[in-house]
mmCIF file of the C-alpha atoms, coordinates in Angstrom:
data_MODEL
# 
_entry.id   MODEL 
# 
loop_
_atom_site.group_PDB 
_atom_site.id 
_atom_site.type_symbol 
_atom_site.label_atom_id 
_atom_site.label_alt_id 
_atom_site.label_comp_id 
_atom_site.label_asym_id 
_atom_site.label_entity_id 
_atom_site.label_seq_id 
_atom_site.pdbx_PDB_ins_code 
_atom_site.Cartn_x 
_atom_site.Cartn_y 
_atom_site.Cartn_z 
_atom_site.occupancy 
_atom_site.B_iso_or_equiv 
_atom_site.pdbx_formal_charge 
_atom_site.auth_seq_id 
_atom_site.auth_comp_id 
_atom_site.auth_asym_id 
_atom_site.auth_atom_id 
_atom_site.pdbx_PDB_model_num 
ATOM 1   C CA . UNK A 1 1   ? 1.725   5.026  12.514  1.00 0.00 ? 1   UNK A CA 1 
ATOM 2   C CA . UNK A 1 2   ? 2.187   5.471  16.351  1.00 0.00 ? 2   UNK A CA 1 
ATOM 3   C CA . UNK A 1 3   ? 6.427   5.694  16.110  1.00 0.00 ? 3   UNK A CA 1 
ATOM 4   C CA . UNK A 1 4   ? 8.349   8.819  15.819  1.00 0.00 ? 4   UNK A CA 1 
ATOM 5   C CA . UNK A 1 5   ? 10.553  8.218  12.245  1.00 0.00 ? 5   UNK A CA 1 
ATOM 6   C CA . UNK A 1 6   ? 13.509  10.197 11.910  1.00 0.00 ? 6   UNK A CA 1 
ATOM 7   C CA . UNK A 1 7   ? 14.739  11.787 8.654   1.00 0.00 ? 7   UNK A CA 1 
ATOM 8   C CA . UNK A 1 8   ? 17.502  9.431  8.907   1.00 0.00 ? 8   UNK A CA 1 
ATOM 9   C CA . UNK A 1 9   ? 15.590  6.886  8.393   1.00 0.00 ? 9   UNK A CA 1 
ATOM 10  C CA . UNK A 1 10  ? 14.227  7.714  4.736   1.00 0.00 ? 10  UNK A CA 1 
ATOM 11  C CA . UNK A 1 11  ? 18.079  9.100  4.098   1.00 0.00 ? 11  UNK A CA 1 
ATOM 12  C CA . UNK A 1 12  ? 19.501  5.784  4.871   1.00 0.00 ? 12  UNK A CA 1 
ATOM 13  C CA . UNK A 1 13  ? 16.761  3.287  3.233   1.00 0.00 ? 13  UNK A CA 1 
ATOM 14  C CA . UNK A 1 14  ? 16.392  5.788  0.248   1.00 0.00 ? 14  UNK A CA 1 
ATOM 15  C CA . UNK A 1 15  ? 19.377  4.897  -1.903  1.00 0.00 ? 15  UNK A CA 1 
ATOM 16  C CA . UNK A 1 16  ? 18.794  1.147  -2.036  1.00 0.00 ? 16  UNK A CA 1 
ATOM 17  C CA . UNK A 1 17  ? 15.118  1.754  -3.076  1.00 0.00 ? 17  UNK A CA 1 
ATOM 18  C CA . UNK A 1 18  ? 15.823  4.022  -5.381  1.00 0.00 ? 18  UNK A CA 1 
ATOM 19  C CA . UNK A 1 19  ? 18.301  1.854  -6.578  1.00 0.00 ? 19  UNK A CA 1 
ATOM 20  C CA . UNK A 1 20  ? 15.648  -0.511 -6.933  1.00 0.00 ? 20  UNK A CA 1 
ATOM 21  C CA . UNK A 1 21  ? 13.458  2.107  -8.586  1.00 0.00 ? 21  UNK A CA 1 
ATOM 22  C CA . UNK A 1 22  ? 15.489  2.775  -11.312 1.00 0.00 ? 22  UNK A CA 1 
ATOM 23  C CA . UNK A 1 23  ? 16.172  -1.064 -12.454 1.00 0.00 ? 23  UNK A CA 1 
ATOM 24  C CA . UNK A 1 24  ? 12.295  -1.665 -12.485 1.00 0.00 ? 24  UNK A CA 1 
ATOM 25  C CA . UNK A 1 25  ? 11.641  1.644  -14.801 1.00 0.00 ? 25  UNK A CA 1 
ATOM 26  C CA . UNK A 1 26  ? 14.890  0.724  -16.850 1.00 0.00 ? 26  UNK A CA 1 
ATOM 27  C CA . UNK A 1 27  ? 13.166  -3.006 -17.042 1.00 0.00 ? 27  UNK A CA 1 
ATOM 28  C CA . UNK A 1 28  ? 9.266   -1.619 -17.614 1.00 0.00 ? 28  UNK A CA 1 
ATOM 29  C CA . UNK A 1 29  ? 9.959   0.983  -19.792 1.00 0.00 ? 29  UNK A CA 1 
ATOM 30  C CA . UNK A 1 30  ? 13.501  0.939  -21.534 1.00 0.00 ? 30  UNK A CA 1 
ATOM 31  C CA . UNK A 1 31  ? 14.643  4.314  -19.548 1.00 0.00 ? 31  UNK A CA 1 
ATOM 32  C CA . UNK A 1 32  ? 17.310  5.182  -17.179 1.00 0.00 ? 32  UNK A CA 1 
ATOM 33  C CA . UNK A 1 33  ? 17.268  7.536  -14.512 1.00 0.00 ? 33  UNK A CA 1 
ATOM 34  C CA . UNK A 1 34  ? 20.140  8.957  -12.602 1.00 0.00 ? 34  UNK A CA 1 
ATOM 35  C CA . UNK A 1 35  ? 20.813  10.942 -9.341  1.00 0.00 ? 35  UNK A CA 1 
ATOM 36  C CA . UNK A 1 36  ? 20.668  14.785 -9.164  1.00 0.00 ? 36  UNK A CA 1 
ATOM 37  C CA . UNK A 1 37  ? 21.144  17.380 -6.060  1.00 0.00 ? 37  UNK A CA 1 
ATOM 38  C CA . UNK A 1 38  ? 17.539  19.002 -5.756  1.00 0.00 ? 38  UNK A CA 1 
ATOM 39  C CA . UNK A 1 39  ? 17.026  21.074 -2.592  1.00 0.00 ? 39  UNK A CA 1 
ATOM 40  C CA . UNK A 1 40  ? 14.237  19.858 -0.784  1.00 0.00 ? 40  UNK A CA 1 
ATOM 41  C CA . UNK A 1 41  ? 14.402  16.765 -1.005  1.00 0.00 ? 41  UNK A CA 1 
ATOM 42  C CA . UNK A 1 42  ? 15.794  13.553 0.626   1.00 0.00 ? 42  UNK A CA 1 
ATOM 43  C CA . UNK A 1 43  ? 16.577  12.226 -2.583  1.00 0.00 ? 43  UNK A CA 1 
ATOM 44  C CA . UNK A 1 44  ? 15.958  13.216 -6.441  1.00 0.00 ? 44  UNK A CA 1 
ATOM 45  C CA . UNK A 1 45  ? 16.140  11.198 -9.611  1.00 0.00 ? 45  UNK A CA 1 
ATOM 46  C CA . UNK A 1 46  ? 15.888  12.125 -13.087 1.00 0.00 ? 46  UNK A CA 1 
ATOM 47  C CA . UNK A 1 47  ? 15.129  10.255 -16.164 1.00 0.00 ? 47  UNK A CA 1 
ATOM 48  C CA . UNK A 1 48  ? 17.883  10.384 -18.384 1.00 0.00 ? 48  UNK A CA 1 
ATOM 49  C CA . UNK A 1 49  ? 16.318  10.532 -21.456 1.00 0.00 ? 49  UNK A CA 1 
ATOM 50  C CA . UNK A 1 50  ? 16.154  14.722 -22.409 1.00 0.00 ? 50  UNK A CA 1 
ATOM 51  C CA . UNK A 1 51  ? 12.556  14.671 -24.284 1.00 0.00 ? 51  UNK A CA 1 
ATOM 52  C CA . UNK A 1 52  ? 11.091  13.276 -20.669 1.00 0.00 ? 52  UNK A CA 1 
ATOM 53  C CA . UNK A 1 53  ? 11.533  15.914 -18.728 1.00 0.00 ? 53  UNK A CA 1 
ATOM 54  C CA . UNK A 1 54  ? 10.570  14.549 -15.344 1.00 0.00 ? 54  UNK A CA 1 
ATOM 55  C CA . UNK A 1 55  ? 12.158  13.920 -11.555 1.00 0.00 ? 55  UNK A CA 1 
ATOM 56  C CA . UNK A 1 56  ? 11.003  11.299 -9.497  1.00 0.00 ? 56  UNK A CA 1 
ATOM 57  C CA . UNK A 1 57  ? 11.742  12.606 -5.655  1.00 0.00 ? 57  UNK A CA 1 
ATOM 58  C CA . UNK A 1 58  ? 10.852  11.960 -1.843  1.00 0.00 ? 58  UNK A CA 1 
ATOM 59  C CA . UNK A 1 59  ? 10.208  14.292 0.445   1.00 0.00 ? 59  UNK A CA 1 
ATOM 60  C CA . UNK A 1 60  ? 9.470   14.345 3.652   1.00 0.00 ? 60  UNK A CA 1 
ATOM 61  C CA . UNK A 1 61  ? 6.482   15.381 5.602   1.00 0.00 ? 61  UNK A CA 1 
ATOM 62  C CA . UNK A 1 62  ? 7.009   16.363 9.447   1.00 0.00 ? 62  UNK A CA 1 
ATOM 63  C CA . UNK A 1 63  ? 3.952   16.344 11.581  1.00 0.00 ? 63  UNK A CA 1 
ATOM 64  C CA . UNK A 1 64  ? 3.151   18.155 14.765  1.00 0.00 ? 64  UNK A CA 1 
ATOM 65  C CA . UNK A 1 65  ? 2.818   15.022 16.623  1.00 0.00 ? 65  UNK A CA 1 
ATOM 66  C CA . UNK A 1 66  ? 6.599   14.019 15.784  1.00 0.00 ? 66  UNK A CA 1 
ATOM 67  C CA . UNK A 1 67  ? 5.687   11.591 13.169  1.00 0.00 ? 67  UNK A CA 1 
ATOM 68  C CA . UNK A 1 68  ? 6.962   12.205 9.269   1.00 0.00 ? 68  UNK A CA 1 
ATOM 69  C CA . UNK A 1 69  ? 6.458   10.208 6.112   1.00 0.00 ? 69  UNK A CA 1 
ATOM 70  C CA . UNK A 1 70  ? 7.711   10.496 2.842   1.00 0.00 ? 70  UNK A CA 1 
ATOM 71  C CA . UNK A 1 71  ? 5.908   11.268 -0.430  1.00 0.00 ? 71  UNK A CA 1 
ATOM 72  C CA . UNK A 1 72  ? 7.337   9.766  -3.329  1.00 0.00 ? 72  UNK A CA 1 
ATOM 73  C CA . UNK A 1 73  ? 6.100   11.737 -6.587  1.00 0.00 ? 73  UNK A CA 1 
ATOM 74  C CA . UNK A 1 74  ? 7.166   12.948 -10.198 1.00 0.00 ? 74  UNK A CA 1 
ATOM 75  C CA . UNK A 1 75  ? 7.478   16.475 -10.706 1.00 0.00 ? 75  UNK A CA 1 
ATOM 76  C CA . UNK A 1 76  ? 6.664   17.577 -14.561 1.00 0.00 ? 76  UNK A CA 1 
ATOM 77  C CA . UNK A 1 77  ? 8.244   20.144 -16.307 1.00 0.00 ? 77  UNK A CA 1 
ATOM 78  C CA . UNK A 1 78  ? 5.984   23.006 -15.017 1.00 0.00 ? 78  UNK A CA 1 
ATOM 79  C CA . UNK A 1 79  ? 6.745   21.987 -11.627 1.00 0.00 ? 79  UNK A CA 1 
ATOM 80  C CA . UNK A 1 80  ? 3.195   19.821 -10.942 1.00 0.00 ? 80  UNK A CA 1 
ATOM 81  C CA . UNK A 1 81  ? 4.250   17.450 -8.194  1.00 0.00 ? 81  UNK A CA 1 
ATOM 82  C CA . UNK A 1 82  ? 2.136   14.129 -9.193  1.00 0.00 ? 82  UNK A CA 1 
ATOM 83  C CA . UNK A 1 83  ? 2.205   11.803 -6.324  1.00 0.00 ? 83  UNK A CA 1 
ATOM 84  C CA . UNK A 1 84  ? 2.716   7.960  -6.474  1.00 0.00 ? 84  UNK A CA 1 
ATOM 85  C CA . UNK A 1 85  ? 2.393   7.226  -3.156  1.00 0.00 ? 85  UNK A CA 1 
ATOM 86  C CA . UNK A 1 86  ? 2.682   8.001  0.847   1.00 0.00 ? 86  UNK A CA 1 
ATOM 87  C CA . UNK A 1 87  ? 5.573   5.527  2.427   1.00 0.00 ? 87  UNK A CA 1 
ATOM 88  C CA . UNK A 1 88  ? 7.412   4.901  5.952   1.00 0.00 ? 88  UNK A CA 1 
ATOM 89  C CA . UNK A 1 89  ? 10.280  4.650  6.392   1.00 0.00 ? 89  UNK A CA 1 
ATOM 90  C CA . UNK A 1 90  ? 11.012  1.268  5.350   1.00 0.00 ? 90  UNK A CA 1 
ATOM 91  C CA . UNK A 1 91  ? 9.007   2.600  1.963   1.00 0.00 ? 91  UNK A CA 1 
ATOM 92  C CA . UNK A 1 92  ? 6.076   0.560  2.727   1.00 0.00 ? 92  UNK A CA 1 
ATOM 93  C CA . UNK A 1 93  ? 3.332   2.144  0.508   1.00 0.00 ? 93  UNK A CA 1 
ATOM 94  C CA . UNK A 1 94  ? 0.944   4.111  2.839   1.00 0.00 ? 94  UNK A CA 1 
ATOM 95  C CA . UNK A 1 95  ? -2.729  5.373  2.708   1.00 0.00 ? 95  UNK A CA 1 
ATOM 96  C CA . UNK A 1 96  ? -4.383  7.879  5.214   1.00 0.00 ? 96  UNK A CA 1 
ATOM 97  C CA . UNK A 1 97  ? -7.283  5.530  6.789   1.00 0.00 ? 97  UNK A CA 1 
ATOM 98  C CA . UNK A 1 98  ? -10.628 7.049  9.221   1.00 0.00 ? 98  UNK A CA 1 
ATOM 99  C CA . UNK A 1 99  ? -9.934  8.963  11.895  1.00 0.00 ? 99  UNK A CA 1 
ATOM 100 C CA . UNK A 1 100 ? -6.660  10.423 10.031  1.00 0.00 ? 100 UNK A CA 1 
ATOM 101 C CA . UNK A 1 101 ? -4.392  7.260  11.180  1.00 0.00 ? 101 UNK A CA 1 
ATOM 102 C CA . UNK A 1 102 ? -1.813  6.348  8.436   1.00 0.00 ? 102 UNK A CA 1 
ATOM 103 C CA . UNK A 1 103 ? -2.290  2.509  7.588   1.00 0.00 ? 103 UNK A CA 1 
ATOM 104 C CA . UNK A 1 104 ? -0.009  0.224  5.183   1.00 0.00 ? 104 UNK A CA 1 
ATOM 105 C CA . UNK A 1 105 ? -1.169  -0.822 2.091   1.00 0.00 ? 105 UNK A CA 1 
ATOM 106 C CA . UNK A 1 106 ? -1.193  -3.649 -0.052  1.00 0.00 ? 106 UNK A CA 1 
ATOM 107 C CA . UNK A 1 107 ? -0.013  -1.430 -3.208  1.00 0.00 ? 107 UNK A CA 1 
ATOM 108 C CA . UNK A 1 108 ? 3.433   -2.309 -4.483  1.00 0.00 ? 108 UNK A CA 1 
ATOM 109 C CA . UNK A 1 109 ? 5.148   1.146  -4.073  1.00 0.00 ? 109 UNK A CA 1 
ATOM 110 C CA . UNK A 1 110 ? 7.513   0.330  -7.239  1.00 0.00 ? 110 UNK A CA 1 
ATOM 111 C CA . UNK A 1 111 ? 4.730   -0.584 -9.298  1.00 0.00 ? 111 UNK A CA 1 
ATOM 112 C CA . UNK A 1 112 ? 2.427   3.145  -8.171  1.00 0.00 ? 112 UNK A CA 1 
ATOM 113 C CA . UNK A 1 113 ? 5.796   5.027  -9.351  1.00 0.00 ? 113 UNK A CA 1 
ATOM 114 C CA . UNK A 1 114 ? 5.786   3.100  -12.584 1.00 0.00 ? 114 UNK A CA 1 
ATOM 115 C CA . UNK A 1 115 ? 1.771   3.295  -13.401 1.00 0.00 ? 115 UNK A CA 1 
ATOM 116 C CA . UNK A 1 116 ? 2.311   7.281  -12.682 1.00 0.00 ? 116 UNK A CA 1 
ATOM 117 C CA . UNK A 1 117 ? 5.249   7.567  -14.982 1.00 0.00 ? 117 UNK A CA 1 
ATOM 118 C CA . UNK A 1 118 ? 3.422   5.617  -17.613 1.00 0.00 ? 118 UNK A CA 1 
ATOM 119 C CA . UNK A 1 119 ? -0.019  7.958  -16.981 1.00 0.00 ? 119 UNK A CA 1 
ATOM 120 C CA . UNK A 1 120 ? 2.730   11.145 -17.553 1.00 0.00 ? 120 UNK A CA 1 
ATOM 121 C CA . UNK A 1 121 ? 3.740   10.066 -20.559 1.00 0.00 ? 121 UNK A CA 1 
ATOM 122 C CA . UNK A 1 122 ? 0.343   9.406  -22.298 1.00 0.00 ? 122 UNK A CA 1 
# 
């Protein structure tokens, strides 16, 4: 991850994937999430249904260097922050590689958020 990513860039991509997001949950798993202010955070969704108490959110992570990524995660209830993945700015899934170099990944970034939603709910 040698370019410097603005915070614009997660701002503007983030509504179309989360758009995205929430028709694949709403398709997996029969619920509906919808957008909330959170400070924070680039974005912030919630799942509609009241007995899941969860928020799916991204926020971003500014390093020294210039570069940022986002984490995407769910936080509980209790306020644990479980992470589904690392992505750039185009929300390419991302995973920290030797020598501390970001590198993409194979993994479907829709289908981490989904597999941690389902492992919350269990």
């Amino acid at each position: 991850m040698e370019k410097i990513i603005s915070s614009e860039s997660f701002i503007a991509g983030s509504e179309s994937f989360f758009v995205d997001i929430a028709a694949l949950l709403s398709n997996q798993t029969g619920v509906d999430i919808f957008r909330i202010p959170m400070s924070q955070n680039v974005i912030c969704y919630k799942v509609g249904e009241a007995s899941i108490n969860l928020r799916l959110r991204l926020v971003l992570i500014p390093f020294k260097n210039g570069q940022m990524l986002g984490r995407l995660s769910w936080l509980d209830r209790h306020g644990v922050d479980h992470v589904c993945c690392y992505v750039n700015e185009v929300f390419d899934c991302l995973d920290i590689a030797s020598g501390g170099v970001w590198k993409k990944q194979t993994n479907n970034v829709g289908g981490l958020c989904l597999k941690q939603f389902e492992s919350l709910l269990a």
